[in-house]
C-alpha positions as CSV (number, residue, x, y, z in Angstrom):
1,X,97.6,131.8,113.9
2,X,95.8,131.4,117.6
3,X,98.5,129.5,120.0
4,X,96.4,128.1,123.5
5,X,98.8,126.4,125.3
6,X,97.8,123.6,127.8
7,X,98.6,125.4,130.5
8,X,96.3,127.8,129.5
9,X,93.6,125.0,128.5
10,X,93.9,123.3,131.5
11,X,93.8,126.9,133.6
12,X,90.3,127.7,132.2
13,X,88.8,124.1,132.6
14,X,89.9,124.6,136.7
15,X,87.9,128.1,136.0
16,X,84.8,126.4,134.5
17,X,85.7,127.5,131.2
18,X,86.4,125.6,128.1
19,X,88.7,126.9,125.3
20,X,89.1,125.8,121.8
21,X,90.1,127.1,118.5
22,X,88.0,128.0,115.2
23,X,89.4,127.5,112.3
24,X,88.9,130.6,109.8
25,X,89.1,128.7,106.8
26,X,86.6,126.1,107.5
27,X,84.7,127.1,110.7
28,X,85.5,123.9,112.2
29,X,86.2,124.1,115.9
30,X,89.2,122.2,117.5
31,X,89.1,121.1,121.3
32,X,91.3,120.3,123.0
33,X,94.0,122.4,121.0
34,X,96.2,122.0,118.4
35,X,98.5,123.9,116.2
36,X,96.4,122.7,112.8
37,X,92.5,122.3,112.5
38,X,91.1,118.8,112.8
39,X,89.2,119.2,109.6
40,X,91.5,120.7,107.2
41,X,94.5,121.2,108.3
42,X,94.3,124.6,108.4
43,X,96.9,126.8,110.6
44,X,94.4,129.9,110.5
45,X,92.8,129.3,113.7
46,X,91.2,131.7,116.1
47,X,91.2,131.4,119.9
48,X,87.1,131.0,120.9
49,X,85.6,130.1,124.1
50,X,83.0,127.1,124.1
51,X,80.0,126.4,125.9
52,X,81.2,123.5,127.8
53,X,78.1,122.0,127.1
54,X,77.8,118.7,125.7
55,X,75.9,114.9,125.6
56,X,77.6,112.0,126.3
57,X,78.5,109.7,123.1
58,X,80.0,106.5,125.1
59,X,81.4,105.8,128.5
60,X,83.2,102.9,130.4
61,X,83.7,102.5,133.9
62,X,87.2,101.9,135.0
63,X,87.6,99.3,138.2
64,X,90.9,98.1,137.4
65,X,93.0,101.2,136.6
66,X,96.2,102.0,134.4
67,X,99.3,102.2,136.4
68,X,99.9,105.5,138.1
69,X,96.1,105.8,138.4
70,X,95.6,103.0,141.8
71,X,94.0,105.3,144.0
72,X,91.7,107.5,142.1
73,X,90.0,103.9,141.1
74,X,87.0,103.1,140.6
75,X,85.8,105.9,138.0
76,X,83.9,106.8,134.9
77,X,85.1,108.0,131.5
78,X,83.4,109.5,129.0
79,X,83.1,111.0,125.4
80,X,81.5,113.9,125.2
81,X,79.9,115.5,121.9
82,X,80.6,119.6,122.4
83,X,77.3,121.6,121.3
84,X,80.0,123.2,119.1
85,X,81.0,119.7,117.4
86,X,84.3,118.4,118.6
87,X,84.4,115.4,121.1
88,X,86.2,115.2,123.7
89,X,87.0,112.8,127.1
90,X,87.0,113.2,130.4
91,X,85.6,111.8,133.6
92,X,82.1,111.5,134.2
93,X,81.1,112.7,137.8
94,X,79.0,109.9,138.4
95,X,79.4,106.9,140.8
96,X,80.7,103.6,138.1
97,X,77.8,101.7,139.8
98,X,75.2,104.6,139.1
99,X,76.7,104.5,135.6
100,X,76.2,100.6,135.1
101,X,73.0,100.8,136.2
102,X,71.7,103.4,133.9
103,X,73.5,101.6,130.9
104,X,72.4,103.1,127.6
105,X,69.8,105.4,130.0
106,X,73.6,107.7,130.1
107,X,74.1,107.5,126.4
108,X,73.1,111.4,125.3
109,X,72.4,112.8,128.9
110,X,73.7,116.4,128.1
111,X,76.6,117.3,130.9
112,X,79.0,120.9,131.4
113,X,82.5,120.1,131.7
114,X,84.6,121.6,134.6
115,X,88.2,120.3,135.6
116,X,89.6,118.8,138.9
117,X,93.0,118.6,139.8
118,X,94.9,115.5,140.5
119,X,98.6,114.5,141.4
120,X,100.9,114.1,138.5
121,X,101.8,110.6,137.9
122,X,105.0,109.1,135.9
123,X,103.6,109.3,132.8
124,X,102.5,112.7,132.3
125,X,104.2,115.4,130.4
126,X,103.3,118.2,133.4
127,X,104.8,116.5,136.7
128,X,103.7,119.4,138.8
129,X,99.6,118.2,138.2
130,X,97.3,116.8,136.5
131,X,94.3,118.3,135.2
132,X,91.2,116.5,134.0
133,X,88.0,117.5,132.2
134,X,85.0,116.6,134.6
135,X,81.4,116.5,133.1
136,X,78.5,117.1,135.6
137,X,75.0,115.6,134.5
138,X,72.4,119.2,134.0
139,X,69.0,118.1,135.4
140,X,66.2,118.1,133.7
């Protein structure tokens, strides 16, 4: 059984790099990771290295933040369809007023994640930081 730790997930997204696990029973990738695949439960998983690549399935933009999140207000979050399958969120580097204006127009505009540091905040399991997926629109 593969074992990536967030430490080490969150490590590779500030390198540009996005880790997952296959599963070796059902080929099924899992991102972010966990100790069992998503699809079948599986514990026979394989460390593999993902694109980063993706589209975007959904967003909201966020003017009126959670606690803990004040400053970094106003921004945009996303899911994000993998090329490999799994979904994941993040922030969407785009202005929320860009994003309202383009409506549906952002719905499957294909993106490659990165990951920016912030501060920890009160509710997060790491209080030394914070690391977030980023996804950055590819031109066309």
């Amino acid at each position: 059984m593969a074992v990536i730790t967030f430490k080490e997930y969150f490590d590779a997204l500030l390198e540009g790099k996005l880790v997952g696990l296959k599963c070796q029973d059902c080929s099924v990738i899992t991102c972010p990771p966990k100790n069992t695949c998503n699809d079948c439960g599986s514990y026979n998983l394989e460390k593999t290295t993902l694109s980063g690549r993706g589209v975007i399935m959904t967003f909201t933009s966020t003017y009126i933040p959670p606690s803990g999140y004040e400053k970094e207000a106003p921004f945009v979050i996303g899911m994000v369809k993998l090329e490999e399958g799994p979904w994941i969120i993040g922030r969407i580097d785009i202005a929320p007023g860009k994003a309202d204006e383009l409506s549906e127009k952002l719905i499957g505009r294909e993106v490659e994640v990165s990951g920016k540091e912030f501060p920890s905040e009160q509710f997060y399991p790491d209080k030394d930081r914070r690391v977030v997926p980023i996804f950055k629109m590819i031109d066309k």
